[in-house]
C-alpha positions in Angstrom: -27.2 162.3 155.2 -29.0 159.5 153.8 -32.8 158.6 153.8 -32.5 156.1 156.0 -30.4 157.7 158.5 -33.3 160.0 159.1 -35.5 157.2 159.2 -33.6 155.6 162.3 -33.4 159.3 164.3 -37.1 159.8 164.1 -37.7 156.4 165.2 -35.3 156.5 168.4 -36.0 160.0 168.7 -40.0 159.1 168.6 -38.9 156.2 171.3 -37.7 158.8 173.4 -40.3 160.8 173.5 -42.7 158.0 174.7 -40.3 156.7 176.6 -40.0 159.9 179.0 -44.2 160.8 178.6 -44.3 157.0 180.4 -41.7 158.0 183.2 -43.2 161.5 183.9 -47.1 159.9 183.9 -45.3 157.4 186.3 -43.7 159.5 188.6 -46.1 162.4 188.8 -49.6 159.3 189.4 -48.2 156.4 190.7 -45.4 156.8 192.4 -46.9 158.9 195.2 -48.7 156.4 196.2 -46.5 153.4 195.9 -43.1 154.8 197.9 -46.1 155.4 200.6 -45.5 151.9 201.3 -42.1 151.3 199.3 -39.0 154.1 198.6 -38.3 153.0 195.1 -37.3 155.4 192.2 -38.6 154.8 189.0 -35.7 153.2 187.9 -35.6 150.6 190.2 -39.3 149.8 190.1 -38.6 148.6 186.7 -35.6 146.3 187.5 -37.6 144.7 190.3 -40.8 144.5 188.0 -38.9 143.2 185.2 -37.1 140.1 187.6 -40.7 139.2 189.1 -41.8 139.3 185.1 -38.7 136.8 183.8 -39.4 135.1 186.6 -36.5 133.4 188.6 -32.9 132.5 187.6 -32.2 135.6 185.3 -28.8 137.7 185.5 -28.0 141.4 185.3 -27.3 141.1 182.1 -30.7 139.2 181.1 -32.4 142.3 183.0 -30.6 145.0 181.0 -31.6 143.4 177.5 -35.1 143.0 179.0 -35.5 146.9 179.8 -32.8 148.2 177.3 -30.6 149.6 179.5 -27.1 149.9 180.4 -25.7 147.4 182.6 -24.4 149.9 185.4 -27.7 151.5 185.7 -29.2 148.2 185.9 -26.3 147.4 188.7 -27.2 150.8 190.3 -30.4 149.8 190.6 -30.0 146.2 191.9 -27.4 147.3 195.0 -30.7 148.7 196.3 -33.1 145.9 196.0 -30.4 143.5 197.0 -29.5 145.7 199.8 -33.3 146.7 201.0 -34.6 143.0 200.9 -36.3 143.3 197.6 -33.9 140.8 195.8 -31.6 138.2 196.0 -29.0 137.4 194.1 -27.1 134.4 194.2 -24.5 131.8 192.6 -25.1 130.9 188.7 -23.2 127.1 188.7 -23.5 127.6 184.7 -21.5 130.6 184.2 -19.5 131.6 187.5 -19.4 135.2 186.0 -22.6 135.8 186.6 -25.1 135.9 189.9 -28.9 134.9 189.3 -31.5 137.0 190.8 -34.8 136.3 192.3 -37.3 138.5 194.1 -38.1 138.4 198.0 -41.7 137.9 199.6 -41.1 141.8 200.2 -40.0 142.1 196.4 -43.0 140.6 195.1 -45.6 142.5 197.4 -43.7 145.4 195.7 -43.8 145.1 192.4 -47.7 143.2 193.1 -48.4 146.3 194.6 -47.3 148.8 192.0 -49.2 147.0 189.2 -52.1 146.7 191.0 -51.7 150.9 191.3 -50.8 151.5 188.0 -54.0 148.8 186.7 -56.2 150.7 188.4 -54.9 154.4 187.2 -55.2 153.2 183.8 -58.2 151.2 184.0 -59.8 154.9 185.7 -58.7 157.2 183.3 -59.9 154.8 180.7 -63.4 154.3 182.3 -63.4 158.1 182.7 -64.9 157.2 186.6 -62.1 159.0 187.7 -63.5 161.2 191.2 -63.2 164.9 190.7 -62.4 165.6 194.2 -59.3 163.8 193.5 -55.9 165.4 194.2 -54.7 164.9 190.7 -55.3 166.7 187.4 -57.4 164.4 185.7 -57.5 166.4 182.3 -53.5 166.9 182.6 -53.0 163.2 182.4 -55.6 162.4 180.1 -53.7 164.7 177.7 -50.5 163.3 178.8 -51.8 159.7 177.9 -53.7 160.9 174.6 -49.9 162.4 174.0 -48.0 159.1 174.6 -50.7 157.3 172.1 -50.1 159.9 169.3 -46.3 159.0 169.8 -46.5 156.0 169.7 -49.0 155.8 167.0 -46.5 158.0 165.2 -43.9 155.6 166.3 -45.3 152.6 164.6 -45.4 154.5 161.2 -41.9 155.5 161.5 -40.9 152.0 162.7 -43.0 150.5 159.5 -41.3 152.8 157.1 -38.1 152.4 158.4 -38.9 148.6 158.2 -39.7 148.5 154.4 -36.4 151.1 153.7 -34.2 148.1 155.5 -36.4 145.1 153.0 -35.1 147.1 149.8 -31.9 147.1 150.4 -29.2 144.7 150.8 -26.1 144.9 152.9 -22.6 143.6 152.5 -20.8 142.2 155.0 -18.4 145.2 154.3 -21.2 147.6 155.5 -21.8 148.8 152.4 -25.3 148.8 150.9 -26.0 148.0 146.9 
């Protein structure tokens, strides 16, 4: 195996590691407290954060290459929000293949309301003026966030060595490096 083979599975498997320490702090801190006003999963929180993001006039497909994710969980995903009020979806007169989304009233109190949740988690646990009497283990998700920092700290290095492999080499267009 070469160097730089390694190089590109520490990075994605580095990615992946963050990647699920964002999820779990998600699910486990926010959530709760968001589907006691919306019954979103995680996934689909990001799809209808990511259309309110890009804004109006975006397709599946724009979404997908926004979040990196496959299409059909994408599509998963938006059969809910279209189908719970939280999205629409309608005609793209440029490319007939495609519908254009845009997000509801009810989608944008949604995904207003989960940022403002997840602001003010992070903005507490950053402060440290987070109440002790608080359901929560404050000292479990400090350690998860310091976790997700080393990652990603660790992440960048990877990504910056992996970077300067990919400037010493040239490819072919056969695939082949010289």
């Amino acid at each position: 195996m070469e160097l730089i083979d390694l190089e590109d599975m520490k990075y994605l498997s580095y990615a992946e590691w963050i990647s699920g320490d964002y999820n779990d702090f998600v699910k486990r801190s926010i959530l709760p407290e968001f589907n006691s006003r919306y019954d979103l999963k995680i996934r689909e929180v990001r799809v209808l954060n990511s259309i309110a993001e890009l804004g109006p006039d975006k397709s599946a497909s724009d979404i997908s290459d926004h979040l990196r994710q496959d299409p059909a969980t994408v599509t998963r995903s938006l059969v809910k929000l279209i189908g719970n009020g939280y999205v629409v979806s309608f005609e793209n007169f440029n490319d007939g293949r495609s519908r254009l989304l845009k997000t509801t009233d009810k989608g944008k109190e949604a995904s207003a309301y989960f940022m403002k949740i997840f602001t003010f988690a992070i903005n507490q646990l950053a402060s440290g003026e987070v109440d002790a009497s608080a359901h929560y283990d404050r000292d479990a998700i400090t350690r998860s966030l310091k976790l997700v920092s080393m990652r990603a700290k660790t992440f960048r290095e990877s990504q910056r060595r992996l970077a300067r492999l990919l400037k010493d080499r040239t490819f072919e267009l056969t695939g082949q490096n010289t």
